[in-house]
C-alpha positions in Angstrom: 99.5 36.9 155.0 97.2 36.2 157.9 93.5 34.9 157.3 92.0 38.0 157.8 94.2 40.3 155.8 93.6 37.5 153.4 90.0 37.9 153.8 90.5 41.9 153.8 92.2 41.8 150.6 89.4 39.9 149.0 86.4 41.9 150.2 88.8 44.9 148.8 89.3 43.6 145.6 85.4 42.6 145.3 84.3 45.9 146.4 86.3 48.1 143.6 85.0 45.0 141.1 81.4 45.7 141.6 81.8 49.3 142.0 83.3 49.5 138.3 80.8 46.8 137.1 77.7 49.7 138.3 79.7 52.4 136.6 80.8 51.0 133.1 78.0 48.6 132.2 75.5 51.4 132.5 77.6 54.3 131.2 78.1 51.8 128.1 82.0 53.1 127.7 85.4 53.2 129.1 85.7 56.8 128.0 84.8 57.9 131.5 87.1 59.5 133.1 85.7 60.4 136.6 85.1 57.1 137.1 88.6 56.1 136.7 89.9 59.2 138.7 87.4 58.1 141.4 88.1 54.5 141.3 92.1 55.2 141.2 91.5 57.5 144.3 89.3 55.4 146.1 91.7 52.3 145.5 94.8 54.1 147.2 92.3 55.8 150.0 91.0 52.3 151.2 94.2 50.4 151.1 96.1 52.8 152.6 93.3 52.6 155.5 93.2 49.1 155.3 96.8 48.8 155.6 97.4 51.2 158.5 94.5 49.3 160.6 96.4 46.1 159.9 99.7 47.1 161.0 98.4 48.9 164.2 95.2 47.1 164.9 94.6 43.9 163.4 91.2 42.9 166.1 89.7 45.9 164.4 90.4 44.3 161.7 89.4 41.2 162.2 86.2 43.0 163.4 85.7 44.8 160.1 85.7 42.6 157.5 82.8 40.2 159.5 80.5 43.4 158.1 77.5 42.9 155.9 73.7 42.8 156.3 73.4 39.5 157.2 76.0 39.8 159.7 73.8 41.9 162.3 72.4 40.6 164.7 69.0 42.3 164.8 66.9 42.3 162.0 66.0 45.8 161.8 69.9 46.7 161.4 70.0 43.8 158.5 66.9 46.1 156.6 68.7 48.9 157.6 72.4 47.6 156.0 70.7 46.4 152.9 68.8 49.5 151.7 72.1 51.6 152.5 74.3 49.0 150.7 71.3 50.0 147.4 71.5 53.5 147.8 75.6 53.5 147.9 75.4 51.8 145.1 72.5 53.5 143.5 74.4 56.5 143.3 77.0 54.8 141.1 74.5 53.7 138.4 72.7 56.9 138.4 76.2 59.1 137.7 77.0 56.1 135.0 73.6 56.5 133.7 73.6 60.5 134.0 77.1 60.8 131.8 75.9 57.7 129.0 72.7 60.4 128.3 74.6 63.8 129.3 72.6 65.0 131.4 74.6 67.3 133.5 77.3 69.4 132.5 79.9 70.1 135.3 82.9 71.7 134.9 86.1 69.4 135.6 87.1 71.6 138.6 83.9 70.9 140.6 84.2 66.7 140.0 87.9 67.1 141.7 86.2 69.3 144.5 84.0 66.2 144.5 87.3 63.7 144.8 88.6 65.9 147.8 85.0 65.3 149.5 85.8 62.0 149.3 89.1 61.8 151.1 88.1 63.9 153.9 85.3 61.5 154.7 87.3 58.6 154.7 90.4 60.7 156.2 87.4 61.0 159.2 87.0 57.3 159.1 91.1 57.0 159.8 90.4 59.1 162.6 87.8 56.7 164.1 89.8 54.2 163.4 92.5 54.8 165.5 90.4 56.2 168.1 88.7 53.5 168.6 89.5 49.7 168.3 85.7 48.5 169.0 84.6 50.5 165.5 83.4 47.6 164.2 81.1 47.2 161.1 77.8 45.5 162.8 76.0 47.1 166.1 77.3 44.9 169.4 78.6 45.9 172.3 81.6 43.6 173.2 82.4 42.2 176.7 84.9 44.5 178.6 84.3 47.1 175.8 85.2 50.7 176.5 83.8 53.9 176.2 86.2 56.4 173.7 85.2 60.0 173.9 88.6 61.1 172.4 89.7 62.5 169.0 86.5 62.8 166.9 84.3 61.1 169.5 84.4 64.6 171.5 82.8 66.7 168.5 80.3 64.4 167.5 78.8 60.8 168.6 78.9 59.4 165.5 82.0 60.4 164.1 82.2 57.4 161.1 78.8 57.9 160.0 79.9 61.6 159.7 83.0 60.9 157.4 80.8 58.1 155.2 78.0 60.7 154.9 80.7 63.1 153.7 82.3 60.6 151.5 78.6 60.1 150.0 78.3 63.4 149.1 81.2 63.8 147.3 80.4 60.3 145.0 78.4 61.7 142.8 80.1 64.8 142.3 83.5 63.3 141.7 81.7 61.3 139.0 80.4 64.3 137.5 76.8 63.7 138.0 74.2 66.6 139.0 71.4 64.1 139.2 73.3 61.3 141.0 73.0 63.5 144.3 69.1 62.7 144.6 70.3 59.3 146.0 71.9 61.1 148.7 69.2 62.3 150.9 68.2 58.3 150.9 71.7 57.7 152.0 71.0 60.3 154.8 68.2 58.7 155.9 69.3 55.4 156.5 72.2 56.5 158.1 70.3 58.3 160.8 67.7 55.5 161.0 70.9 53.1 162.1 72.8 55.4 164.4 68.9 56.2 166.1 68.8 53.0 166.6 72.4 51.8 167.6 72.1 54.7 170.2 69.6 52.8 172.1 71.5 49.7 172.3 74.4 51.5 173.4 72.6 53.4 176.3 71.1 50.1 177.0 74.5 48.3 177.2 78.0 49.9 177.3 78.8 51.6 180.4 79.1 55.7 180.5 77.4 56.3 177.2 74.7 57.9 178.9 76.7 60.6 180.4 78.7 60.5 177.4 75.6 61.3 175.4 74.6 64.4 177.6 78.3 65.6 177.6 78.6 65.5 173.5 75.4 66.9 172.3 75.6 66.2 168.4 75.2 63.2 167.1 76.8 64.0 163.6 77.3 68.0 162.8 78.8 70.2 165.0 76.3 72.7 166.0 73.6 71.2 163.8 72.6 67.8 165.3 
């Protein structure tokens, strides 16, 4: 095992860790099981991804896993990664939270609508990933870096932030939580705060993404914006 699939496999391992940390503690009980269908489904969806970039593209590999709010470079995107990295996480103590007092009742059929939410977004992420080998997870523009405008780059600029946004919206719902999706439109906002600004540096910097920008008008929904 190589030191970044090493260091993959860690961050991996952390990430599920604290995730079921923010949705037992606060629930109070095991008996919860959303969490472990989401958590379960989650699990295989991010290794599989993991696992696929490895084997075809281990640089975007190597440029994923050095991710993290102290890892930008400017300090708006550090504000930026922090207050998303909350709010993701936000939504997992509110749905824990939400089932320990009952507050919502939602039949079983619409949490697994909520699971397939989830793999679509990170299905999208797939997508980008193959697409494009400079996706990594802090806003730079590499030497010798190339525009992509293939795949899901020609529907919308943005394509990840699409799929994550998706994801996002299928969290709480998956963990059976009604109230858990008022963390959402914070989630939103964040996202579009960062891509606002990574636009700018990407005009500013990587050749073509000018035209590119006036060729692919949307930034994240088809016909929407």
């Amino acid at each position: 095992m190589t030191s970044v699939n090493r260091q993959a496999s860690i961050g991996l391992v952390f990430m599920l860790g604290v995730l079921g940390v923010a949705l037992f503690v606060p629930a109070w009980t095991l008996d919860y099981w959303q969490a472990w269908l989401f958590l379960a489904v989650f699990a295989v969806a991010i290794i599989a991804i993991t696992i696929d970039v490895a084997r075809r593209d281990p640089a975007l590999l190597a440029r994923r896993v050095k991710g993290g709010p102290m890892a930008e470079k400017a300090r708006v995107q550090q504000v930026i990664q922090s207050v998303a990295s909350l709010a993701f996480l936000a939504a997992f103590v509110v749905a824990a939270l939400d089932h320990r007092a009952g507050w919502s009742h939602m039949p079983p059929a619409i949490a697994v609508a909520g699971e397939a939410l989830v793999v679509l977004g990170l299905w999208i992420v797939l997508l980008v990933f193959r697409a494009n080998t400079y996706s990594a997870a802090i806003i730079a523009v590499e030497r010798d870096q190339q525009l992509v405008s293939t795949g899901p780059y020609a529907v919308v600029r943005h394509p990840m932030y699409a799929g994550g946004l998706l994801m996002m919206a299928g969290v709480p719902i998956a963990l059976g939580s009604w109230w858990a999706l008022v963390v959402v439109p914070v989630f939103v906002a964040v996202i579009v705060w960062r891509l606002l600004d990574e636009e700018r540096t990407l005009a500013a910097s990587l050749p073509g993404y000018v035209e590119y920008r006036d060729k692919v008008r949307y930034r994240l929904v088809p016909g929407v914006w």
